[in-house]
C-alpha positions in Angstrom: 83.4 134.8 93.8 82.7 131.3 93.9 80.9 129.5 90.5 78.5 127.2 91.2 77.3 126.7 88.0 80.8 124.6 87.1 82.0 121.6 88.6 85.2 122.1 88.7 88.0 120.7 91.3 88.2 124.2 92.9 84.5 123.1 93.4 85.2 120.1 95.8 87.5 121.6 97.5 85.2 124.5 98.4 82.6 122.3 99.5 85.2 120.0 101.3 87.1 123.3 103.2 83.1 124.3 103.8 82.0 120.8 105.1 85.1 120.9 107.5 84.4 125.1 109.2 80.9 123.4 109.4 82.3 120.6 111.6 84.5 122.3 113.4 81.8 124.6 114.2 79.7 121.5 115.4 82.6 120.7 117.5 82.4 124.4 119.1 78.8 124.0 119.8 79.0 120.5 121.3 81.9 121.3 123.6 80.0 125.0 125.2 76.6 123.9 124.4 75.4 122.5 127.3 71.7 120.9 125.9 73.7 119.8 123.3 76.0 117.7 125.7 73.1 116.8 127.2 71.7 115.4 123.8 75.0 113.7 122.9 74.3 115.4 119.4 77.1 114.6 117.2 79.2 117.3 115.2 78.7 115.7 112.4 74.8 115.9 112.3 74.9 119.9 113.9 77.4 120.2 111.0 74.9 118.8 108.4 72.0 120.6 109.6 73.6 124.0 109.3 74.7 123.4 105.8 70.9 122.1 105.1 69.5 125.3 106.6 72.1 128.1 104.9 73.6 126.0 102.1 71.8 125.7 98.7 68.9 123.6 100.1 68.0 126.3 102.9 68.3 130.2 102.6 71.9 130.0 100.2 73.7 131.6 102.1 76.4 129.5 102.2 77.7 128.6 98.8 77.4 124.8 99.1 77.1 122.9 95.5 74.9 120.5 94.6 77.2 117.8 94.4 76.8 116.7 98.4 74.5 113.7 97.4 77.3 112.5 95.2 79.9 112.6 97.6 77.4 110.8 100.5 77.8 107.7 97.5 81.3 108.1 97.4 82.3 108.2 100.5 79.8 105.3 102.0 81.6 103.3 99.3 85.0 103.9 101.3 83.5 103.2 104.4 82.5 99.5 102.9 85.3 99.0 101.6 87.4 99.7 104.8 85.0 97.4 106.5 86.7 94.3 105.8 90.2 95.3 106.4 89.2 96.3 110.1 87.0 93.3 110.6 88.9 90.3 113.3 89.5 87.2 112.1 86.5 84.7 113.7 85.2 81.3 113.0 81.3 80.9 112.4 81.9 77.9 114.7 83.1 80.4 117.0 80.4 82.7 116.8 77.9 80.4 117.1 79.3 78.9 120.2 79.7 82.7 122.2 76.7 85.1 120.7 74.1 82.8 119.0 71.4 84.9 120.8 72.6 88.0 120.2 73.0 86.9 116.7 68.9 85.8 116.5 68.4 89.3 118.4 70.1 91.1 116.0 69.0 89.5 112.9 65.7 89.2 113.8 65.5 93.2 114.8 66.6 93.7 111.0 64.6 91.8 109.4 61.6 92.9 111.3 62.0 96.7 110.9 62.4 95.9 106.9 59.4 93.5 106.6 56.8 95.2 108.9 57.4 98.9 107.6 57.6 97.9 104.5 54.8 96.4 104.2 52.8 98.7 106.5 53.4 101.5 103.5 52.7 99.3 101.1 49.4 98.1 102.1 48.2 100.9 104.3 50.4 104.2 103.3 49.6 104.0 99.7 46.2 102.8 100.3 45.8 106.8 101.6 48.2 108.3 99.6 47.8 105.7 96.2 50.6 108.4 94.1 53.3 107.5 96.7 55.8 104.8 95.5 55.9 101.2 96.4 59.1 101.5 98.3 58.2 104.6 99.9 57.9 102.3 103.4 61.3 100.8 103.4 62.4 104.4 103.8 62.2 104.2 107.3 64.4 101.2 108.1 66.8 102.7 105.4 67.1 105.5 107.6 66.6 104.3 111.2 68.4 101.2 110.8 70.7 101.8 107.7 71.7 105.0 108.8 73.1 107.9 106.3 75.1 105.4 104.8 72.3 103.3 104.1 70.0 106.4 102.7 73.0 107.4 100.4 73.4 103.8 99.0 69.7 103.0 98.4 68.9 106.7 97.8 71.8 106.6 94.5 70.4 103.0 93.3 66.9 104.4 93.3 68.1 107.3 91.6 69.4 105.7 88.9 66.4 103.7 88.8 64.5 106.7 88.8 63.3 108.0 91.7 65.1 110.8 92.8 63.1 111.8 96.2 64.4 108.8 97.9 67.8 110.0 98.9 66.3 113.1 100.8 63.4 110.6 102.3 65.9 108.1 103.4 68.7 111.4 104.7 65.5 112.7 106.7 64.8 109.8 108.7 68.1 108.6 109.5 68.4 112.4 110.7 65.2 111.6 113.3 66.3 108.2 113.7 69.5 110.1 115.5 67.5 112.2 117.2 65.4 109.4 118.5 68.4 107.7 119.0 69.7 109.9 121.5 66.7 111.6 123.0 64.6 108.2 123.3 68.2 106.2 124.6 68.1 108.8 127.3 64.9 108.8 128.6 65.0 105.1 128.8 68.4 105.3 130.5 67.7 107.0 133.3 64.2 105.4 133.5 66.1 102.2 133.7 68.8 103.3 136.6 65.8 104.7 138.6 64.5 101.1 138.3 67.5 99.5 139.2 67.7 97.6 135.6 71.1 99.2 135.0 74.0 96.9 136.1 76.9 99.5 136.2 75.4 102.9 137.3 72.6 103.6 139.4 72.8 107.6 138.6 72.6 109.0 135.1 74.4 112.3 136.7 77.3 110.2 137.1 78.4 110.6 133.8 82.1 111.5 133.4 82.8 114.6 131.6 84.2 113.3 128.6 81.2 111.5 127.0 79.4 114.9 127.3 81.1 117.2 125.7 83.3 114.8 123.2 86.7 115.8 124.3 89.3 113.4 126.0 91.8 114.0 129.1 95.9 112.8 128.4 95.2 109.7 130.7 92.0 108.3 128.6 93.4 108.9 125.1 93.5 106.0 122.8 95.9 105.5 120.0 94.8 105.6 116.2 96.8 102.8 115.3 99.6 101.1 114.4 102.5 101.9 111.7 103.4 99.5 109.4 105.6 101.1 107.2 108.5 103.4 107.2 107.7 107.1 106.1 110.5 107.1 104.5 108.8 104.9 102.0 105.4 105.9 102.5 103.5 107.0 105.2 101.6 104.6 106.8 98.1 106.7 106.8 98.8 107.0 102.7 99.5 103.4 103.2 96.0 102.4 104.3 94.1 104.8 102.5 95.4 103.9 99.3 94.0 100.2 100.1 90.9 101.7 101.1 90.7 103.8 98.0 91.9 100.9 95.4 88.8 98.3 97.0 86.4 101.0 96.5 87.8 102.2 93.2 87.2 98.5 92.4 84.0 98.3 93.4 83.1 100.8 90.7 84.8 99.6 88.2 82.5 96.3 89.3 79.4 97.9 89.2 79.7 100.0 85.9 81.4 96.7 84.2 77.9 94.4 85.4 75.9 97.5 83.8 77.5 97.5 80.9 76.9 93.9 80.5 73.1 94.0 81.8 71.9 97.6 82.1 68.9 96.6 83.9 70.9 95.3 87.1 72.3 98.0 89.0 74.8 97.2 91.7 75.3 99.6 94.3 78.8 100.5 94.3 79.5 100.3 98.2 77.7 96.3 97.9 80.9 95.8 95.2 83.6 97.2 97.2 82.4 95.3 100.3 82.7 92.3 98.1 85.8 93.1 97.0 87.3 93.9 100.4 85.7 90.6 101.5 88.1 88.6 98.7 90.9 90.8 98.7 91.1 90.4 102.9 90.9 86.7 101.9 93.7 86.9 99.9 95.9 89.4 102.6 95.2 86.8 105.7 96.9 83.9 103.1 99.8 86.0 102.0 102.0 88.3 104.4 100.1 91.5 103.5 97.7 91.4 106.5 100.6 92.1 108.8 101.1 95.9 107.9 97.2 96.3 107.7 96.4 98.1 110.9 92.4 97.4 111.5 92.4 100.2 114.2 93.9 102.9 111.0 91.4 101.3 108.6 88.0 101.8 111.1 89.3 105.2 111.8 89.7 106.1 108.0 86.2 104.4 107.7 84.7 106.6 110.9 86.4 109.6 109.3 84.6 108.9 106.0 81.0 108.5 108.1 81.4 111.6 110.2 81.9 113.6 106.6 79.0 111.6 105.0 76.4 112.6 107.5 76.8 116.1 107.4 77.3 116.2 103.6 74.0 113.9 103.6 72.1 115.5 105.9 73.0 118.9 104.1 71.8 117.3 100.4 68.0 116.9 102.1 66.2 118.9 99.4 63.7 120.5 101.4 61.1 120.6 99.0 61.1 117.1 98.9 60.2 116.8 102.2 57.2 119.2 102.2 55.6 117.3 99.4 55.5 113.9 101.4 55.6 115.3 104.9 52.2 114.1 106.3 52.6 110.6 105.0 56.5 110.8 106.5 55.1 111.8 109.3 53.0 108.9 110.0 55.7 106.5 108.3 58.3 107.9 111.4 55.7 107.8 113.9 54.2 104.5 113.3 57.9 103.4 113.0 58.9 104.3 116.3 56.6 102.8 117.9 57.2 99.5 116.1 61.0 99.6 116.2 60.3 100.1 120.2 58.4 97.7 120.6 61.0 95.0 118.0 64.0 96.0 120.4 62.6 96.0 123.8 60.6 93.0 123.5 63.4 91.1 121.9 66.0 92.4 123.7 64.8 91.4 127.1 63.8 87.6 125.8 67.3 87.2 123.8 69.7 88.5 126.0 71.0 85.8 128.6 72.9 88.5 130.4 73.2 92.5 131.1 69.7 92.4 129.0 69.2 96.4 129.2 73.1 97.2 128.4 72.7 95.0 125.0 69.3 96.6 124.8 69.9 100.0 124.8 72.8 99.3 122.2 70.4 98.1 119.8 68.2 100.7 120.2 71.1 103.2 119.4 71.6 101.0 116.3 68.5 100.3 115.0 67.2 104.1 115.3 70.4 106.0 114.1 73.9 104.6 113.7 76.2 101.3 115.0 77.6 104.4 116.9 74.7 105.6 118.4 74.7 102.6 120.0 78.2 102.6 121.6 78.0 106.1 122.7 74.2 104.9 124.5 76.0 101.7 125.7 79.1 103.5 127.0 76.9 105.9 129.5 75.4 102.9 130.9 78.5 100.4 131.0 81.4 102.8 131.1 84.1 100.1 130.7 82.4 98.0 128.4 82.4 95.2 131.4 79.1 94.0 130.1 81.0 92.3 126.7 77.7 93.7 124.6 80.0 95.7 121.9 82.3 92.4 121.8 79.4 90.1 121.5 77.6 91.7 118.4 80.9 92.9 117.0 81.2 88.5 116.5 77.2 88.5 115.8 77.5 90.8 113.3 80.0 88.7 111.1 77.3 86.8 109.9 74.5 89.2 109.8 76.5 91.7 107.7 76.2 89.3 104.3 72.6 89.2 104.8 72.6 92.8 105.2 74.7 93.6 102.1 72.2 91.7 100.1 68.9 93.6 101.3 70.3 96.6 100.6 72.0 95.9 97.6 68.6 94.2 95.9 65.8 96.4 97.7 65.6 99.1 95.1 66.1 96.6 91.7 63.0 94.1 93.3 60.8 97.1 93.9 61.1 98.8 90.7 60.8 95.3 89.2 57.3 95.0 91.3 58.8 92.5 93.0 59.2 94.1 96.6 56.5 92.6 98.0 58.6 88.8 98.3 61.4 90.8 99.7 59.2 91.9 102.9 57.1 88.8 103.4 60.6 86.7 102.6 62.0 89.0 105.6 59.2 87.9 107.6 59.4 84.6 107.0 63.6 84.4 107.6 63.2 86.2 110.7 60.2 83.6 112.1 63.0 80.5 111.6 65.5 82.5 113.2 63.2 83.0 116.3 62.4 79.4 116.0 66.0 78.1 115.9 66.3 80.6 119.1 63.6 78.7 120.9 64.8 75.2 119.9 68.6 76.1 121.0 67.2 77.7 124.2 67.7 81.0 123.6 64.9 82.2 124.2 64.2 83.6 128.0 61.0 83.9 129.9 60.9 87.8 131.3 58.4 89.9 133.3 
């Protein structure tokens, strides 16, 4: 029998050996499932469900511990700090001159979801519901645009601020922002082909196999990487996840030492190990170390680390939690939609110079579940990636990703310090001079 009552190592590996059947299982049900193909559900999320519905947050069935918000903090950690050691070496100048429209796009779509939502449940959520907290708004773009990641970073700050509930809030919208992700990037896909807006297929039905149910023929597999060192030595995998593990080790040891120092500023620990990876990649590119740094190893370690933080986030919703605030969530995701819609669609078709409904659709994948929503939407509608779109905001988001780090990473200290309120009118405000520089460098396109 299984003790829950006792963290114990035995413990993580239970839930780890538990977390994997679940995938596995998810993997099953995507491959025979055919509504599930037709969904492009991922594993990871049917994993996370079922361990929400018979793990300890469900009917208990499954002996799950409590301990599956903590690894969602650990392991988006790893996947920020493996961020900088898969990231290409590119000039601003560089990025400038290629993508400086998708750039405005992109930013601009961030900073919009964050500003309007936020203040939307600040000024007309809680003016219904006045008990609710001030941040309970910015729960929707921490879902739909952050992502599970996002939810677990914010959702640990805030719960060492305090607030406990906004790790589930955050988990449950970025689990409908995948949904809406998929089901809504459907619908508009094969509303577009029917309209002849599509530029590489002109029949959703001619999807190839592969992309439905997840599994790859010999002739289209990809490699995982590259090895750099001798396993003799060490094997290369160990190799790159011990760099992956030091930069995020690091960025604990950063955040505990600045709390120690000044208890009332709490960095998230995935914003230091980003940081870290930023200065240590630095450092690699000067020296010879960068060589035997593989960046396609590093994003699969960092993809592996996402696909077992979704379905250990989604299975940490506490259900409970969600009852309590489920008519005001409710009209948080619903007026979201409807405004993240409108954000990427009317952008989109005004800041895209070319292929506007294939960078589109990407950023509606992004924007309303993951980065990965959006190149599994973009690869049904551009199968060879012809269009340049995943290039061209791979370069955008160089820039972007700073401005990202430091939403995230001050969003829950300004609103418990009552100072939320500048963050979303200063989003507002960045992202009208970034649609003004769009229309003074000509950017900006005149659409019907």
């Amino acid at each position: 029998m299984i003790d829950l009552t006792q963290f114990t190592p035995w413990t993580f590996f239970t839930d780890l050996g538990i977390i994997s059947i679940l995938m596995l299982i998810g993997k099953v049900i995507r491959v025979k499932v055919k509504l599930i193909q037709q969904l492009f559900i991922p594993p990871s999320l049917i994993a996370g469900l079922l361990g929400l519905a018979f793990g300890p947050n469900g009917t208990g069935w499954i002996p799950l511990s409590n301990e599956l918000g903590t690894y969602s903090a650990i392991l988006i950690a790893l996947v920020f700090g493996a961020l900088p050691l898969s990231s290409p070496n590119v000039s601003m100048k560089e990025v400038a001159k290629r993508v400086g429209p998708i750039w405005s796009y992109a930013l601009t779509g961030m900073l919009l979801q964050w500003g309007i939502m936020g203040l939307f449940g600040l000024f007309i959520i809680k003016l219904i519901w006045p008990d609710l907290n001030d941040a309970f708004g910015i729960m929707l773009p921490t879902g739909f645009y952050g992502g599970h990641g996002t939810a677990a970073a914010i959702g640990a700050a805030f719960h060492e601020l305090g607030w406990d509930d906004a790790q589930s809030l955050g988990m449950t919208t970025a689990t409908v922002g995948i949904i809406c992700a998929i089901v809504g990037g459907l619908i508009f896909i094969k509303r577009a082909a029917r309209h002849k807006q599509t530029a590489f297929i002109s029949d959703f039905n001619e999807l190839p196999d592969e992309l439905r149910s997840g599994l790859l023929p010999e002739d289209k597999r990809d490699s995982l990487g590259t090895a750099t060192t001798s396993s003799i030595s060490i094997d290369s995998l160990t190799f790159h996840m011990a760099f992956v593990f030091v930069i995020a080790f690091l960025g604990y040891l950063a955040s505990q030492g600045v709390k120690s120092f000044y208890p009332s500023l709490e960095l998230p620990v995935f914003s230091c190990a980003f940081i870290i990876g930023l200065v240590l990649k630095k450092i690699f590119d000067r020296t010879t170390v960068s060589r035997y740094i593989c960046p396609q190893t590093t994003e699969r370690l960092s993809s592996s680390c996402t696909d077992l933080l979704v379905a250990c986030g989604v299975a940490s919703i506490k259900l409970g939690v969600i009852v309590k605030y489920a008519i005001p969530l409710l009209v948080l995701i619903l007026v979201g939609i409807v405004v993240v819609y409108g954000i990427t669609f009317y952008l989109g078709r005004r800041l895209s110079p070319s292929y506007w409904f294939e960078r589109t659709i990407f950023a509606w994948g992004w924007w309303t579940g993951t980065m990965a929503m959006g190149i599994a939407l973009l690869r049904i509608v551009d199968p060879k990636l012809a269009s340049k779109a995943m290039d061209d905001y791979a370069m955008a988001y160089l820039p972007i990703a700073p401005v990202e780090i430091l939403l995230i990473t001050f969003v829950p200290i300004l609103f418990v310090n009552g100072l939320g309120i500048w963050l979303l009118l200063a989003c507002l405000a960045l992202s009208a001079l970034v649609l003004l520089l769009a229309w003074k460098m000509g950017w900006w396109l005149t659409r019907s």
